[in-house]
C-alpha positions, 0 to 999 in steps of 0.5 A: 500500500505504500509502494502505491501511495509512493508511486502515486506521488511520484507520478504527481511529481513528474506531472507537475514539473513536466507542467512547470517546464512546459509553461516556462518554455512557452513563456520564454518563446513567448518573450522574444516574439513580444520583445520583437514586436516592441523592437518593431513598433519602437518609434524613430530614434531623434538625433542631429544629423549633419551632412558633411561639407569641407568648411574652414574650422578656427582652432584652439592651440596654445604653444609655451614661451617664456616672458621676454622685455625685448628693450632690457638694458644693462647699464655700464660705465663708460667713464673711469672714476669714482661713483660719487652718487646713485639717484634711486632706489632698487625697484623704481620705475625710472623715465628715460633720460633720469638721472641714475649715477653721477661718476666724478664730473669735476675731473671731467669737466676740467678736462673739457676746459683744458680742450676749449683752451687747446682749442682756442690757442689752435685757433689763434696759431690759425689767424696768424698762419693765414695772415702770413700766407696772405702777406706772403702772397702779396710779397711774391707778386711783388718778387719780394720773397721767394717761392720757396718762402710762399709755400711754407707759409700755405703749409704753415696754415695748412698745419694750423687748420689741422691744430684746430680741428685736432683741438675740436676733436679733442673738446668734443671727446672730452664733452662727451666723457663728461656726459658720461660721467652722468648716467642717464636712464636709456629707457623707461622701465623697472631698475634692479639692484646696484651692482656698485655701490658709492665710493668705489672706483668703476672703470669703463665696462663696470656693469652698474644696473640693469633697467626692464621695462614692462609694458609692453613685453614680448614673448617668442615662440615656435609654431609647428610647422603645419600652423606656420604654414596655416597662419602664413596662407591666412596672411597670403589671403589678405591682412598682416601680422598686426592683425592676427590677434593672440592672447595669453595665459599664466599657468597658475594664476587664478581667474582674472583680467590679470591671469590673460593679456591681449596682443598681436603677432609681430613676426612670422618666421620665414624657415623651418627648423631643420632639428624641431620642424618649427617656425619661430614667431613673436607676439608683443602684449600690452602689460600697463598694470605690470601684471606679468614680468619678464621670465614667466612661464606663459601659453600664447594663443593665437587667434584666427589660426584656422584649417581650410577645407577639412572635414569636421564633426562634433567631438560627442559624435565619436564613439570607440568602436571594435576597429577603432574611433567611429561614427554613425552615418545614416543609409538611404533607409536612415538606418544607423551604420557605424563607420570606422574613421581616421582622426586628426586634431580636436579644435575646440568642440570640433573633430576633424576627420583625417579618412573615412568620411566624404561630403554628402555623407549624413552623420548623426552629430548629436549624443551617440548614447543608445544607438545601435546599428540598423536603428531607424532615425529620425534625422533632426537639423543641426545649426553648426554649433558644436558647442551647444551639442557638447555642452547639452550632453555634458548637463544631461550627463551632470542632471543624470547623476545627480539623479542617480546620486539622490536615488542611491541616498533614499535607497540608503535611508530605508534600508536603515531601521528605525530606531524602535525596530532596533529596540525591538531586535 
């Protein structure tokens, strides 16, 4: 008897799994057809589409220098004596033509009374060696002196008109030592410290200080060659060097109107270098506050630098595929297809495209997020503006996990007990 109700049991068992797995089959055939039908009915996905044109895409580069006074000067002592006096102090902003060091002047100014002396005795030797030869020209005319006698009185003029302009010489050198003895500031700017100080003993060549000024200043820097040749075909086309705008940005300094000066480039080199394949160029930067000094690091942009007729997509719209970056292009049904593609540089918000696309191709330009290749799209204008697509993604991603952010809190918060339940385990 209990064999049977065993038996029995058994039999319902197997009935019942049978029926268990025959429903779950049937469920499961059941899921694919209705995921099918939903996949079916799922309507076209909306995205920005563009289609693809050569256009000229301005770009974003910055290139390091280092902050250059190109009107730095070391002044030097031209004159040998002793530094009587220094008229600033360290650090001063001194105008052009101040005084600066004062190097003996009496010792000079008596040299150049010396000369003016020497001169005018030159120039009395000279009234009377013309006073001889004209006498002397009168006597021979008269055949009252020789000939000989004549010739050496137009030599003694001829010599006394040497003396004199020896002596000119020689005032003027010595006007000129006594200019030197004070010295005078060739540029405005910012003066360092005193190499020498007063009492001691220069000579000529004895470096006293150095003066910089610093507005404006210049930087130098090398472009590579492609941009070189860019800018270069921007200036072929129309404009000069003073026209193309660059600005400039200290590394380290926060925000502000003193973090970034504007300028424009002065010189475009016209060789390349052989060791570094670039082309050396200079910008010149208004610094009126001083914000900025000479030996700064920066990073110089320049602005207006563009590639002509290239191929360019948002940057959002390249994705990582199997081959390599890629892109979905729309075929004649606007069904998306990927397509693996060569990059080239990113100028701002823009990729631009080396291979793998060619104009009139229709590529989906907006967020790439969610699509699948053979996906129906519903292509959406778009204005150009790459930067709004990027900044568009970047909030949506931002609000999205802030989303997630706050789900995961609540979740957090009711997972924990209350107090009185705690009480209670």
């Amino acid at each position: 008897m209990k064999k049977m109700i065993h038996s029995r049991r058994a039999s319902l068992v197997t009935l019942v799994a049978a029926l268990a797995l025959s429903a779950c089959g049937q469920e499961q055939n059941e899921a694919p057809q209705q995921g099918q039908g939903a996949q079916q009915e799922a309507p076209p996905h909306k995205v920005e589409v563009a289609e693809m044109a050569r256009q000229d895409i301005p770009l974003d580069k910055s290139y390091p220098s280092l902050l250059r006074s190109d009107d730095e000067v070391t002044l030097v002592a031209r004159v040998n004596g002793f530094l009587e006096e220094r008229h600033f102090e360290p650090g001063q902003l001194v105008e052009e033509g101040d005084r600066l060091y004062t190097i003996e002047p009496d010792l000079y100014q008596a040299t150049v009374n010396q000369r003016e002396a020497d001169l005018q005795s030159a120039r009395a030797e000279l009234a009377r060696a013309q006073r001889d030869a004209q006498r002397f020209e009168q006597l021979l005319s008269q055949n009252s002196v020789s000939r000989q006698q004549y010739d050496q009185a137009l030599a003694d003029q001829r010599v006394a008109q040497a003396s004199v302009a020896q002596a000119e010489a020689a005032l003027t050198s010595a006007n000129l030592d006594l200019g030197y003895s004070q010295v005078t500031a060739p540029v405005s700017g910012m003066i360092g410290l005193s190499q020498i100080n007063v009492g001691n003993l220069v000579t000529s060549g004895t470096e006293l200080a150095t003066i910089t000024p610093l507005d404006p200043l210049e930087v130098r820097f090398q472009l590579p060659q492609r941009d070189a040749f860019e800018l270069r075909r921007q200036l072929r086309d129309g404009g000069d060097t003073s026209d193309i705008r660059a600005r400039l940005s200290i590394p380290g300094v926060s925000g502000g109107s003193d973090s970034e000066l504007e300028g424009h480039l002065d010189f475009l080199g016209s060789r390349v270098d052989s060791g570094t394949s670039t082309v050396q160029a200079s910008a010149t930067f208004e610094n009126p506050n001083a914000a900025v000094l000479p030996g700064q690091f920066v990073r110089v942009r320049i602005e207006g630098l563009k590639r002509f007729e290239v191929l360019a997509v948002p940057e959002i719209a390249v994705t990582q595929g199997l081959m390599g970056p890629q892109v979905f292009v729309l075929d004649e049904d606007n069904k998306a297809r990927e397509r693996t593609v060569s990059l080239g540089e990113v100028a701002g918000p823009w990729q631009l495209i080396r291979e793998g696309l060619e104009p009139g191709d229709r590529v989906v330009v907006g967020d790439p997020a969610g699509l699948e290749p053979g996906m129906t799209i519903d292509p959406q204008p778009f204005d150009g503006n790459a930067e709004d697509i990027v900044e568009d993604v970047e909030q949506e991603e931002t609000q999205q996990q802030a989303e997630a952010a706050e789900s995961m809190e609540e979740g957090a918060a009711d997972s924990q007990p209350a107090e009185g339940e705690e009480g209670a385990q």
